[in-house]
N, C-alpha and C positions, 0 to 999 in steps of 0.2 A: 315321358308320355304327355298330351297332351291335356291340359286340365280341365277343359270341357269333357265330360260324357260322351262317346258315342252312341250314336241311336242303334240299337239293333234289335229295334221291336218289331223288325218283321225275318229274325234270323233264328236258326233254328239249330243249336250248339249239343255237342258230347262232348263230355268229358268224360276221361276213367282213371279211374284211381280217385274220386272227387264226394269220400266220405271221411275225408280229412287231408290233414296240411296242406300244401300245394293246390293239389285236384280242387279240394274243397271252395280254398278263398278262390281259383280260376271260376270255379262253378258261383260263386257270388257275386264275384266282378259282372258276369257277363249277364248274369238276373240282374243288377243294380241299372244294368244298361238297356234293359228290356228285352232282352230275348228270352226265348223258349227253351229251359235246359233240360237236358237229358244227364243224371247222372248217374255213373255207373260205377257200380261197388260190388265186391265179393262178400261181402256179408249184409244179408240184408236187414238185420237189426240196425247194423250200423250204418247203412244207407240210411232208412229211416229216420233217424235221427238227425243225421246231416240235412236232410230233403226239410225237415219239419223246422229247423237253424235257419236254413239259408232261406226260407220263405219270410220267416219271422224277420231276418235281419233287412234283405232285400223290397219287402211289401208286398213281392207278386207272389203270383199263385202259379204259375205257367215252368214248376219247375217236377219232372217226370223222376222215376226213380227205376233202376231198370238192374238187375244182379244178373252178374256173370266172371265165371273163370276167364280168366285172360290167359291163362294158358292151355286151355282148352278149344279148341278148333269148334267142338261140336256145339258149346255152348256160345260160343261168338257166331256161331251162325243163325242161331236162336236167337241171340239179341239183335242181328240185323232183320232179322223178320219179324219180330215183334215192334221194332223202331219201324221200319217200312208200313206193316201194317196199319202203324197209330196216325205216323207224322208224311210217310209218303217222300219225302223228302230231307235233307241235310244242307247245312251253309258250312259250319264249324266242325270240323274234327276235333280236339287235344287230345293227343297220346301226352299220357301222362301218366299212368301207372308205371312202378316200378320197386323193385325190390335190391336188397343187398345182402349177401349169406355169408356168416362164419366158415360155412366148411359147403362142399361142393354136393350137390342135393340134387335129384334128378327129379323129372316128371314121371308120371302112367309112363309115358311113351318114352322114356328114356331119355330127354333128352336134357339137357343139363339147366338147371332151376334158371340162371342169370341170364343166360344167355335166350331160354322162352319165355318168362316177364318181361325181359326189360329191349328186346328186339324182334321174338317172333312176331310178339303182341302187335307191334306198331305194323309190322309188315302184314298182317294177317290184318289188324282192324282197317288200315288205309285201301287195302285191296278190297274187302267187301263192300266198303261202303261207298266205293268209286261211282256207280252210276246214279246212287241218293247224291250224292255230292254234285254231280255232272246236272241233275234235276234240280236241285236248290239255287246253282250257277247258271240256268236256261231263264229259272221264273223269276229270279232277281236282277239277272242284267248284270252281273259282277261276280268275280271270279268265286269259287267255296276257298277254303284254307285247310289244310292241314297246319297241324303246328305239334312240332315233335319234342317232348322236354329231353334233354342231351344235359349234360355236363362237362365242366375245364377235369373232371378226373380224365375223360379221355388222354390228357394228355401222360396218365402214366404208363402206357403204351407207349417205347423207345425205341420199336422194330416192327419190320414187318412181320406177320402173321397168319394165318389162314385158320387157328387152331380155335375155332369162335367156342368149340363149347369145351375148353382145357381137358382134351382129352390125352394130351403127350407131354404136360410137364405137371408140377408142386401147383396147389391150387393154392393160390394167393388173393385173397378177397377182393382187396382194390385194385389187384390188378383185372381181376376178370372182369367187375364191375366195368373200370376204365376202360375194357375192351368191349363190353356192352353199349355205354354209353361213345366209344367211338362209333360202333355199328349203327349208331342212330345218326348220328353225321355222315357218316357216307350212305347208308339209307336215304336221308333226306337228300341228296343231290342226284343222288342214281333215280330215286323216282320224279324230282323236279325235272328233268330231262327228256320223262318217258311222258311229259304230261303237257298242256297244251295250258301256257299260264293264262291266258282268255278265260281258261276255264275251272281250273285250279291250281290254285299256289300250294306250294312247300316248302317249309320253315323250321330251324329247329333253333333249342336254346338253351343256356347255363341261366339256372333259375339263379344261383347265387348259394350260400353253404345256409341253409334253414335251418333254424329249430324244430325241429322236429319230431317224431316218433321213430322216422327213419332210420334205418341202423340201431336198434335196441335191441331185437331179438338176435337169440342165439348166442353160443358162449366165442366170447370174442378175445377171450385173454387182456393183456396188456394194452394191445392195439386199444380194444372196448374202452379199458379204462381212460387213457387217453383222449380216447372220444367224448364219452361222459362227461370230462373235466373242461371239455373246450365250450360243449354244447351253448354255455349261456353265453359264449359271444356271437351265436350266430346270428344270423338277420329272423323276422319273423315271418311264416308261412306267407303274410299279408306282402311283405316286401317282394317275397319270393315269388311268386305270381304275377308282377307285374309286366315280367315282360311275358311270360305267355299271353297277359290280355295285349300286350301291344301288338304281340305278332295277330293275334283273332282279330283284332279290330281296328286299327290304326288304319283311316283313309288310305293314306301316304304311303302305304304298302303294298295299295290295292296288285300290283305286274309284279312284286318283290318277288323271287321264290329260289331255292336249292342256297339260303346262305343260313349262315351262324349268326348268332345273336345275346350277348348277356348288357345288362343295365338300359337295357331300351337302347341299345344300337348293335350294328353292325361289328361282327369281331373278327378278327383271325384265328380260323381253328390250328391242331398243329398239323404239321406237313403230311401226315396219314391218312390224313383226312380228306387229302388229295389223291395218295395211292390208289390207280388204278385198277392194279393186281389186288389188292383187297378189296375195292368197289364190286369187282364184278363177280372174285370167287363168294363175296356173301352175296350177291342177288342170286349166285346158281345156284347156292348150296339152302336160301329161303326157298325157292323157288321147287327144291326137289324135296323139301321137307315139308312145306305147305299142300304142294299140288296148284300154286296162286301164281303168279307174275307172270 
């Protein structure tokens, strides 16, 4: 990334999931740089505290705190009418929230936990917030950004599939995950596609393996243990975010959109990511599940 700062004091950024690791440093990066953050957390104690962090750390003041279910429809439409209503406008997306389950957990609405965090979410927040986006992209003169956090687990995904929410096989954690975090890569190309890059870009990306809180909850067996013992060689949240701000703000990217991304460049997703027939059965099967695209 490049070691100058980007200016983006007059840019007007979401992030969600960004009342820690990842979300969080994304949401101070982009205050350090001057813009206007929106952060959005399922608990608002703990937004709060996040919001009250990253102002201290950052120096501005121009950072909003907004609660909402991400896998709730009804309350993501409250948060675009509460955002519309405040800011009127968006430059920045980050889809960034996400979850990962020991054992296979539904919604209200039945739908299965992985698969609505970690992909409804992004398909449902990108879609509402299309025309703030399209408005932020008119009075700036440059395109808005999506930018979608993904992961290389996709790559444990070895077949085709259509089964997004493992309704016909053994629920395997990082395999569903990896099938989630594939759906955000081909998400992200099937909407770069539908979108007019003049006006907005799409982007996604392998944040890198974090230290985190990530994968802690739930009884995880052996796998867990495993986990826990690797944890202190991962990178740090701070590391892990860098390239989500690259994809937000890097000049250099301004026309970039529908590619992959880990270490601040361009990557090779794996070959599924190209699949067709799974591109388009997940945009009908978001599509019939939202009511949106």
């Amino acid at each position: 990334m490049a070691s100058d700062r980007p200016n983006l004091s007059e840019r007007i950024c979401l992030v969600t999931g960004a009342n820690s690791g990842i979300g969080r440093e994304t949401a101070l990066g982009l205050a350090k740089s001057g813009a206007t953050v929106l952060v959005v957390a399922r608990d608002r104690s703990k937004g709060e505290v996040a919001v009250s962090e990253i102002k201290k750390a950052s120096g501005s003041k121009n950072i909003a705190l907004f609660t909402a279910d991400l896998t709730n429809i009804g309350e993501m439409n409250t948060l675009l009418a509460d955002v519309k209503d405040r800011y009127g406008k968006l430059n920045i997306l980050v889809n960034n929230a996400g979850a990962i389950f020991g054992e296979r957990k539904t919604t209200e609405e039945g739908l299965e936990l992985t698969f609505a965090t970690n992909h409804l979410n992004y398909f449902i927040m990108s879609h509402l917030f299309l025309d703030l986006l399209k408005k932020g992209s008119a009075e700036s003169k440059t395109p808005s950004r999506i930018v979608n956090v993904a992961s290389e687990a996709h790559r444990a995904v070895r077949s085709e599939t259509t089964d997004w929410q493992c309704e016909n096989r053994t629920y395997n954690p990082m395999e569903v995950y990896g099938l989630s975090k594939l759906a955000n890569i081909l998400f992200t190309r099937e909407l770069s596609a539908k979108l007019n890059p003049a006006e907005i870009t799409v982007n996604c990306l392998h944040p890198g393996v974090v230290r985190t809180g990530f994968g802690t909850q739930g009884n995880w067996g052996f796998m867990g243990t495993l986990f826990n013992l690797a944890r202190p060689f991962f990178i740090s949240a701070e590391k892990g975010a860098r390239t989500s701000l690259f994809l937000a703000s890097e000049s250099e990217l301004q026309q970039c959109t529908g590619r992959y991304f880990k270490n601040c460049s361009e990557a090779k997703p794996s070959a599924l990511a190209f699949n067709e027939t799974m591109s388009k059965n997940l945009w009908e099967t978001s599509r019939k599940i939202t009511g949106l695209g």
